[in-house]
N, CA, C and O of each residue as an XYZ file, in Angstrom:
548
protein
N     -89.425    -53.797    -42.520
C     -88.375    -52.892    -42.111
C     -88.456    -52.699    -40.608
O     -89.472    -52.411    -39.975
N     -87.008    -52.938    -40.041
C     -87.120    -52.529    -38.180
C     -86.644    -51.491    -38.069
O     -85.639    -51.152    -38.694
N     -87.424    -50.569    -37.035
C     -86.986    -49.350    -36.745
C     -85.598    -49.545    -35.325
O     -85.453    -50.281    -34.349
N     -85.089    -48.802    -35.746
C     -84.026    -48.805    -34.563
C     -84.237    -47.949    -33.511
O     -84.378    -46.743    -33.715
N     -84.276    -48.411    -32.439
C     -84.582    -47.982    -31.403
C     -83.218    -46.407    -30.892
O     -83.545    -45.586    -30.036
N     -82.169    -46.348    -31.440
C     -81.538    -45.279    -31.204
C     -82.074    -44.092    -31.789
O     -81.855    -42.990    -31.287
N     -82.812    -44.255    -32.894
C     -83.024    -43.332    -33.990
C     -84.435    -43.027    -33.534
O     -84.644    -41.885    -33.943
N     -85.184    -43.329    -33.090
C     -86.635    -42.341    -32.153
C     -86.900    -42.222    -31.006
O     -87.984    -41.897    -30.522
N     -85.545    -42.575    -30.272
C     -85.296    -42.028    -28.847
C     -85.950    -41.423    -28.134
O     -86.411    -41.751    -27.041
N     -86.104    -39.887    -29.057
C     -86.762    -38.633    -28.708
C     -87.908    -38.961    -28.769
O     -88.590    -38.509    -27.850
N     -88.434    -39.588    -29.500
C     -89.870    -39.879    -29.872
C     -90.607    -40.599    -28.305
O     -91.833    -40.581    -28.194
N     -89.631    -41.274    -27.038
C     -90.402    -41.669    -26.381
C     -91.029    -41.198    -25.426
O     -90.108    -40.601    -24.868
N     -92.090    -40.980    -24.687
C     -93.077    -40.658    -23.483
C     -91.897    -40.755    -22.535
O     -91.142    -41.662    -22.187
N     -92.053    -39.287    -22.214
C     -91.060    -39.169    -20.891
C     -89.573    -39.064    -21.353
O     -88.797    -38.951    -20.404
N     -89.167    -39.072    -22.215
C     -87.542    -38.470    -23.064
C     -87.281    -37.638    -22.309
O     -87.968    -37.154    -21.409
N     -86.202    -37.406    -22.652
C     -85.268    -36.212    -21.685
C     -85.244    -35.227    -23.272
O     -85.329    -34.019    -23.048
N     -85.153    -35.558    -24.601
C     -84.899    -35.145    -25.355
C     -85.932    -34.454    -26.033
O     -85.770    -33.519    -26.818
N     -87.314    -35.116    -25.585
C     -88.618    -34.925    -25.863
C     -88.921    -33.905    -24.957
O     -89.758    -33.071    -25.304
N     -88.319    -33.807    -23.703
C     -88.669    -32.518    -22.634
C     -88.211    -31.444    -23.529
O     -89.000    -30.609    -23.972
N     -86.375    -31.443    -23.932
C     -85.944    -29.892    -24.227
C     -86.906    -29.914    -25.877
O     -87.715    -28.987    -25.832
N     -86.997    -30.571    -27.024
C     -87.755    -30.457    -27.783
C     -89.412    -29.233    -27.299
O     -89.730    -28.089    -27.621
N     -89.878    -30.028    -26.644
C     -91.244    -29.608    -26.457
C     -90.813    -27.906    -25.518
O     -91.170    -26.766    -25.815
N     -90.125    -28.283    -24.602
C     -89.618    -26.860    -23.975
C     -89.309    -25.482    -24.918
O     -89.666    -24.316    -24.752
N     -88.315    -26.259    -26.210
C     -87.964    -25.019    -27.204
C     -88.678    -24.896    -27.893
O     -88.163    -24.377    -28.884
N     -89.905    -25.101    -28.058
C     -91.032    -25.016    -28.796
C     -92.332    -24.380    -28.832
O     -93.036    -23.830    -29.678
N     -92.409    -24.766    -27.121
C     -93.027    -23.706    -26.327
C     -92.492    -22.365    -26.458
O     -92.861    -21.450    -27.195
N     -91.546    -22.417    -25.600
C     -90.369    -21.153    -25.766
C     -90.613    -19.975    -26.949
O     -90.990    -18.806    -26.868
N     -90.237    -20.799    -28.044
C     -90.586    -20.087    -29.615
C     -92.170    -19.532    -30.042
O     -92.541    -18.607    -30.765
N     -92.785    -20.388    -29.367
C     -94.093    -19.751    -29.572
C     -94.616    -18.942    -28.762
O     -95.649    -18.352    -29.082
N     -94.114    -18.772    -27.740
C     -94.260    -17.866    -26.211
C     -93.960    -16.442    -26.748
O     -94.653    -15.462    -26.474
N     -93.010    -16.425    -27.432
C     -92.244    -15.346    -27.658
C     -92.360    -14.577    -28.494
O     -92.089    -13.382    -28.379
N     -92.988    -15.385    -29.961
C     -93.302    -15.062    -31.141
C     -94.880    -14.634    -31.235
O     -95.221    -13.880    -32.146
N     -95.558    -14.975    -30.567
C     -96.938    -14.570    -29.854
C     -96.729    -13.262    -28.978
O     -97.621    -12.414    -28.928
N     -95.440    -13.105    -28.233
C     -95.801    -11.888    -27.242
C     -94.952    -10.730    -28.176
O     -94.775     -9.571    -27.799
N     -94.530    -11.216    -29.301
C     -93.567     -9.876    -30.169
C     -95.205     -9.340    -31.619
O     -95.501     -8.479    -32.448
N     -95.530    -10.150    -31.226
C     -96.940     -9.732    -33.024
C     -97.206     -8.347    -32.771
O     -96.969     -7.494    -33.627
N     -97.859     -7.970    -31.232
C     -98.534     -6.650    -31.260
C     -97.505     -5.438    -31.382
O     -97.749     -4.272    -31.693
N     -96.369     -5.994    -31.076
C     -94.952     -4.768    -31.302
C     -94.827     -4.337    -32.882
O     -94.518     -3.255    -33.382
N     -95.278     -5.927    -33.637
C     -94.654     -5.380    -35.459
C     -95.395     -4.702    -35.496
O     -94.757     -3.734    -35.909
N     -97.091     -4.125    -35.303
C     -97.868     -3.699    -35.623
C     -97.561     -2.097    -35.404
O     -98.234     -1.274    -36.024
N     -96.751     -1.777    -34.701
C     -96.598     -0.239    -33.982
C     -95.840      0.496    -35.810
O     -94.961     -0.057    -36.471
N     -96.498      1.698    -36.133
C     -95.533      2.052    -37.057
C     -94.651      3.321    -36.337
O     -95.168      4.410    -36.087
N     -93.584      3.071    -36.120
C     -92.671      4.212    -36.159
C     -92.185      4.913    -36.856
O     -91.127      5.362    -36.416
N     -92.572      5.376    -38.157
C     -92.383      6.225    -39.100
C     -91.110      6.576    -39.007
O     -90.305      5.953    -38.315
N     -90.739      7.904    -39.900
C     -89.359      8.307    -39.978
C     -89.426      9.885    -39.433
O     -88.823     10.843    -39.917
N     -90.112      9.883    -38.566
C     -90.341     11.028    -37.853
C     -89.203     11.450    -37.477
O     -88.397     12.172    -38.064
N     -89.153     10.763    -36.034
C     -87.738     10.249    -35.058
C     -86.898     10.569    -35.669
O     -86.052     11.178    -35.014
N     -86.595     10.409    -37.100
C     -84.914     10.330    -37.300
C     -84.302     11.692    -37.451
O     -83.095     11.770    -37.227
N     -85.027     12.901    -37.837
C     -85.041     14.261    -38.074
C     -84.171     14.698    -37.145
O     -83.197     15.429    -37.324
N     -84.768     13.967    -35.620
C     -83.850     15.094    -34.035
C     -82.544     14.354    -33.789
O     -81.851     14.974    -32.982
N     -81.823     12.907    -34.346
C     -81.449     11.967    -34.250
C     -80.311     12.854    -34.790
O     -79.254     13.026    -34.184
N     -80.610     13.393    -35.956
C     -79.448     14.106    -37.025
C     -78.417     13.017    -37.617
O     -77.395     13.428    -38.166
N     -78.619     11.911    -37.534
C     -78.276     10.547    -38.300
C     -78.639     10.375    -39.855
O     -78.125      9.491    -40.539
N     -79.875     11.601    -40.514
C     -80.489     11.430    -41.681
C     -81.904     10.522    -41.641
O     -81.995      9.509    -40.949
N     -82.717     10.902    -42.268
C     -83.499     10.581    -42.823
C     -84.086      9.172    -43.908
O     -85.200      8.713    -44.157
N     -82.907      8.888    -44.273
C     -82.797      7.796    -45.301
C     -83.803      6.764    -44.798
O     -84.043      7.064    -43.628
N     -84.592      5.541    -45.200
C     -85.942      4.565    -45.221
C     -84.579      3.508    -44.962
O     -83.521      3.655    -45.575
N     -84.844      2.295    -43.822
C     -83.815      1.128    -43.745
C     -83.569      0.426    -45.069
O     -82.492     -0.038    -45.445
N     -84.981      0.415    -45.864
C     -84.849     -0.610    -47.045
C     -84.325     -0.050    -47.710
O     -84.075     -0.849    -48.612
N     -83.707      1.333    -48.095
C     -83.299      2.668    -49.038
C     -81.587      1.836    -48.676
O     -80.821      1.145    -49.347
N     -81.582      2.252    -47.582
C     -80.024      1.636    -46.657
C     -79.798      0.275    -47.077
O     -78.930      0.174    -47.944
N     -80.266     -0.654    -46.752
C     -80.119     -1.847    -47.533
C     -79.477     -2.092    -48.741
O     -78.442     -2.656    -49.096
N     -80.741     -1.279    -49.466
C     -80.507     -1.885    -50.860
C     -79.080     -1.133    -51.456
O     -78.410     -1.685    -52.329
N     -78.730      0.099    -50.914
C     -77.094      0.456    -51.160
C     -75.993     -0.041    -50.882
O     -74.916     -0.110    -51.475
N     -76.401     -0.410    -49.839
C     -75.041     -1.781    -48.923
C     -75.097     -2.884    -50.020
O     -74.101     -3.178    -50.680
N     -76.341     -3.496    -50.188
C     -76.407     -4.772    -51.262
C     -75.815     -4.087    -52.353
O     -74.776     -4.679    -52.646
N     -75.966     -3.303    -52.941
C     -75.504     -2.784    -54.451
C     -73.884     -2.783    -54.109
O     -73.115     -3.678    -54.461
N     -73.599     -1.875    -53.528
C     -72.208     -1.660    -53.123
C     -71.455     -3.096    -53.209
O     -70.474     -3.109    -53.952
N     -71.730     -4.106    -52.657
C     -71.236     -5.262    -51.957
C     -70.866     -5.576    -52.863
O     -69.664     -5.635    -53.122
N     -71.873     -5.906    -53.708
C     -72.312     -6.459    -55.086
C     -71.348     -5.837    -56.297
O     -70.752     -6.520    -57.130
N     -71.335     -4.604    -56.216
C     -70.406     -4.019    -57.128
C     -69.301     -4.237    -56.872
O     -68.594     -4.411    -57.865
N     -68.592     -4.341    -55.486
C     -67.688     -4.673    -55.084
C     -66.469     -6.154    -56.127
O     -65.462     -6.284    -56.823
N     -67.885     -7.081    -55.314
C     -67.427     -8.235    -56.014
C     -68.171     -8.995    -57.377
O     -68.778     -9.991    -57.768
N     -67.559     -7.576    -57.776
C     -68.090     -7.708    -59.666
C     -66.489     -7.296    -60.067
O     -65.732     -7.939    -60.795
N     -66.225     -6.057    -59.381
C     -64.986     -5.780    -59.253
C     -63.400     -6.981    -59.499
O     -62.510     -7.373    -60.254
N     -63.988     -7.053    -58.273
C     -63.193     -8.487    -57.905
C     -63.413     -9.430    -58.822
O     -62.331    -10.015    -58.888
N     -64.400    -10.110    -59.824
C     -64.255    -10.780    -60.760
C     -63.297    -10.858    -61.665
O     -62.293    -11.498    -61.977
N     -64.233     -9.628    -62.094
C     -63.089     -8.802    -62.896
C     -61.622     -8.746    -62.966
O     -61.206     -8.741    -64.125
N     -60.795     -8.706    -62.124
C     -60.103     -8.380    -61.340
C     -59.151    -10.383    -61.707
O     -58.252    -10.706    -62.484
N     -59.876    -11.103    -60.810
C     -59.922    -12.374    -61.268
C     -59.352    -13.018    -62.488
O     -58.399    -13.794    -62.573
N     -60.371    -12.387    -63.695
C     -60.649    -12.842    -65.421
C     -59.054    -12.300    -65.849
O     -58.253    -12.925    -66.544
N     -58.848    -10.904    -65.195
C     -57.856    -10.473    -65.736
C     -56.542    -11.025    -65.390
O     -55.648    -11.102    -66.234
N     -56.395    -11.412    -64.181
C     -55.512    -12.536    -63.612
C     -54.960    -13.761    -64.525
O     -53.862    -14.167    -64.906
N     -56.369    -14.139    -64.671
C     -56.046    -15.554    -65.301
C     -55.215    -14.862    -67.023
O     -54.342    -15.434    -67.675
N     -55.887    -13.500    -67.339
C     -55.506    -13.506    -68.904
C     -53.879    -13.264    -68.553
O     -52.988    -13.732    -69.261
N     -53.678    -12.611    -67.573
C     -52.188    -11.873    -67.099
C     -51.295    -13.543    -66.786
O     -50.064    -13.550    -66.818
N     -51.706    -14.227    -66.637
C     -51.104    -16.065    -65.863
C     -50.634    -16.535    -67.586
O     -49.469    -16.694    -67.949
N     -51.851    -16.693    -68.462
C     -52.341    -16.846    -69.950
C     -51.089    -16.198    -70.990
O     -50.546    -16.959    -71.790
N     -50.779    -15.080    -70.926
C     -49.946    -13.833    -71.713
C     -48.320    -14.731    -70.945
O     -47.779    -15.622    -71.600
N     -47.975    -14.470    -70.087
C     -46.786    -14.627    -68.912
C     -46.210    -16.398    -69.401
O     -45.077    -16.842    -69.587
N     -47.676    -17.093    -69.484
C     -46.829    -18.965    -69.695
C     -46.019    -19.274    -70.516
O     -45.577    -20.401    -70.289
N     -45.420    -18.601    -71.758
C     -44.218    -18.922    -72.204
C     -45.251    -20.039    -73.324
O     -44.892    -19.737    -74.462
N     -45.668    -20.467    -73.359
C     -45.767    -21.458    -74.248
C     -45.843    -22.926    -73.352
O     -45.643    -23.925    -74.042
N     -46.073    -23.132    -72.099
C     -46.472    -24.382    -71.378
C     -47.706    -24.756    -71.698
O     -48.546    -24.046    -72.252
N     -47.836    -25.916    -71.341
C     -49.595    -26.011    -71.691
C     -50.059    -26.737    -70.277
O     -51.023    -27.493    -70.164
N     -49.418    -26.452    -69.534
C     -49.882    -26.896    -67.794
C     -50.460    -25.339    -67.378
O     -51.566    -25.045    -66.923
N     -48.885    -24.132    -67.820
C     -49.805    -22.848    -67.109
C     -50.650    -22.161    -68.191
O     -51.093    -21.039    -67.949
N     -50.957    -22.874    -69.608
C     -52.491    -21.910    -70.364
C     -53.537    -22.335    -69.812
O     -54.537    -21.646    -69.611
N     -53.321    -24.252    -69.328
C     -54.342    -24.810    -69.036
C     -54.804    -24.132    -67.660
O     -55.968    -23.734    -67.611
N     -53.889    -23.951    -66.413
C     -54.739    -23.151    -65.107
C     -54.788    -21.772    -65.592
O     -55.824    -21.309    -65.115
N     -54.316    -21.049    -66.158
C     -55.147    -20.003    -67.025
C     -56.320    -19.911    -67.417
O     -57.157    -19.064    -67.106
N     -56.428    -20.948    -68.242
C     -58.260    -21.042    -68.660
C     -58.965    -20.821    -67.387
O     -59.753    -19.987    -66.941
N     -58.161    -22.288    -66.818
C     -59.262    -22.435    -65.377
C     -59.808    -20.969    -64.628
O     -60.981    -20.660    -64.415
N     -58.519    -20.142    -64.289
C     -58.559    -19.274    -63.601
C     -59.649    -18.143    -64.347
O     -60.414    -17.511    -63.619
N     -59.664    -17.960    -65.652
C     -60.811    -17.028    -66.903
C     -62.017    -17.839    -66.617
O     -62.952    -17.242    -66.083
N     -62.138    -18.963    -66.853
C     -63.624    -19.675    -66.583
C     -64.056    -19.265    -65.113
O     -65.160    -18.763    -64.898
N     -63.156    -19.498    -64.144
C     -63.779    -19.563    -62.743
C     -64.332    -18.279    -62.380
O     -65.367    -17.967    -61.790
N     -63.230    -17.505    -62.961
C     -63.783    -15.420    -63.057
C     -65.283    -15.418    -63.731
O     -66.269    -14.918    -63.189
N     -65.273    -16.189    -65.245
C     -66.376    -15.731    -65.604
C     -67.698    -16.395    -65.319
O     -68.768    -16.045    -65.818
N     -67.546    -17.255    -64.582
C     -68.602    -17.929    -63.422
C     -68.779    -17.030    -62.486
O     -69.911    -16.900    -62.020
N     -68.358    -16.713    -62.299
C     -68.210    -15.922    -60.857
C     -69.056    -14.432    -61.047
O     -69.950    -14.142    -60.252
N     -68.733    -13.646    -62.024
C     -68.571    -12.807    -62.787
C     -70.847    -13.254    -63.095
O     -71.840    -12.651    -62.689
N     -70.730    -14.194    -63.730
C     -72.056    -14.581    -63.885
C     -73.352    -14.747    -62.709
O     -74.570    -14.576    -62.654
N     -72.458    -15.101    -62.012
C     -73.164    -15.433    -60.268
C     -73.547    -14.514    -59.951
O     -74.704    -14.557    -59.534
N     -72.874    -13.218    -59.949
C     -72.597    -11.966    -59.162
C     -73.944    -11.125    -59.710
O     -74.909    -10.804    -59.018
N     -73.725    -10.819    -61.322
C     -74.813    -10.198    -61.873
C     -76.065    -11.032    -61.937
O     -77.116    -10.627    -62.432
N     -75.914    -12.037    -61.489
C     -77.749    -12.827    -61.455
C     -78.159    -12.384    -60.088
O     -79.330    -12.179    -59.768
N     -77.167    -12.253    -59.333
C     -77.320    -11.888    -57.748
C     -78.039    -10.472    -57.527
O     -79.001    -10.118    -56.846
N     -77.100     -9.773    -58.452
C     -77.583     -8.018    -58.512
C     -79.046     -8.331    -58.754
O     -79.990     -8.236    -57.970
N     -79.021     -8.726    -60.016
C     -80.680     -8.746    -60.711
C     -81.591     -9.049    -59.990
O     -82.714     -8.573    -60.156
N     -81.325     -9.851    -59.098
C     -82.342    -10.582    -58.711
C     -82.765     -9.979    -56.823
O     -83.712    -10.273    -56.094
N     -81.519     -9.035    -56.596
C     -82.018     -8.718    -55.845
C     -82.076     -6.967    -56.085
O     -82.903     -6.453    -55.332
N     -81.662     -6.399    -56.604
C     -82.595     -5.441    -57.538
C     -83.939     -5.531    -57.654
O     -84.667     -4.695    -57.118
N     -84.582     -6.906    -58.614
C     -85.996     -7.050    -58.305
C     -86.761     -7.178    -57.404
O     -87.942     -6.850    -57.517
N     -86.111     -7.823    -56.010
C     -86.702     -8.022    -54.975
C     -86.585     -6.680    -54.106
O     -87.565     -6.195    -53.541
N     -85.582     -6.244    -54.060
C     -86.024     -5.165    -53.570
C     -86.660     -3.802    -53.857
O     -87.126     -3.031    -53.018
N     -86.609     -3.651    -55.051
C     -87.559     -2.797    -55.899
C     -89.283     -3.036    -55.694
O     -90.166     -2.180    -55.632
N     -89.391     -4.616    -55.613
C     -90.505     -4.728    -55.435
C     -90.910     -4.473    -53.904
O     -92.098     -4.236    -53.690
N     -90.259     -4.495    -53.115
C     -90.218     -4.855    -51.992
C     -90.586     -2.936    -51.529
O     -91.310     -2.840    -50.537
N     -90.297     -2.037    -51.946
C     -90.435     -1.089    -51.626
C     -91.486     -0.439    -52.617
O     -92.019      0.563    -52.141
N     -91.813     -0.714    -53.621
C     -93.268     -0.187    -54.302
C     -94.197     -0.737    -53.552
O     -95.110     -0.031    -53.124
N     -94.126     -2.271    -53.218
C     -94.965     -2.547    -52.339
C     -95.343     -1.745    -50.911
O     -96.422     -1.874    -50.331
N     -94.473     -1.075    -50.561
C     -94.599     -0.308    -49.139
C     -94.667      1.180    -49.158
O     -94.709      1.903    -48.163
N     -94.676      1.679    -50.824
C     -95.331      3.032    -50.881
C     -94.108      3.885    -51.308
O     -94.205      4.934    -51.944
N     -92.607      3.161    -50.769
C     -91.457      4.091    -51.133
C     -91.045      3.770    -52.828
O     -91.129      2.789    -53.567
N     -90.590      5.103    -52.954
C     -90.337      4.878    -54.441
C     -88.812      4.953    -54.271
O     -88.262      5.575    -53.362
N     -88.039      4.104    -55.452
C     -86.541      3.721    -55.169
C     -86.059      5.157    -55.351
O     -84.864      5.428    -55.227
């Protein structure tokens, strides 16, 4: 097998491509090295008391936005399924519009399926995600 010389370009001593490579690399590790001793600082939820913004934990905030979202477009499935049954009821007896009917009920209840594996799964993750850190949901 011959290697083609366009395709490891970068790969050669003295590249121009091999400079910005090695440059953004440096870069990333420069940076990610001078941010470690910052994660370590805990800023508690002291602060937020004089703020008068509330009290609420970010991951508390999160996980309501995710739920919300989520409920949202469960909604909207819904919403969808019923479409297709409303397309389904309306066709007169065609079998072109029962057939994108179905389509339109299947694609809802895919969708519909997606949505609640989505909840679940990030339900679990974030449930765990905050027993792990002491807050209780």
């Amino acid at each position: 097998m011959q290697l083609k010389k366009n395709n490891y370009e970068f790969l050669m001593k003295g590249g121009v491509k091999m400079k910005k490579l090695t440059f953004i690399a440096t870069t990333v590790a420069v940076f990610t090295l001078a941010v470690m001793p910052v994660l370590a600082v805990d800023l508690g939820t002291s602060y937020l008391a004089s703020t008068g913004l509330g009290t609420r934990e970010l991951r508390e905030a999160v996980m309501s936005i995710v739920n919300v979202a989520l409920g949202f477009l469960g909604v909207l499935a819904i919403l969808i399924i019923l479409w297709g049954g409303f397309r389904w009821m309306t066709a007169g007896g065609s079998e072109d519009k029962v057939g994108e009917a179905k389509k339109i009920i299947v694609a809802g209840i895919i969708g519909l399926v997606i949505i609640l594996a989505a909840l679940a799964i990030t339900n679990f993750v974030l449930v765990a995600l905050l027993n792990a850190t002491g807050v209780t949901p």
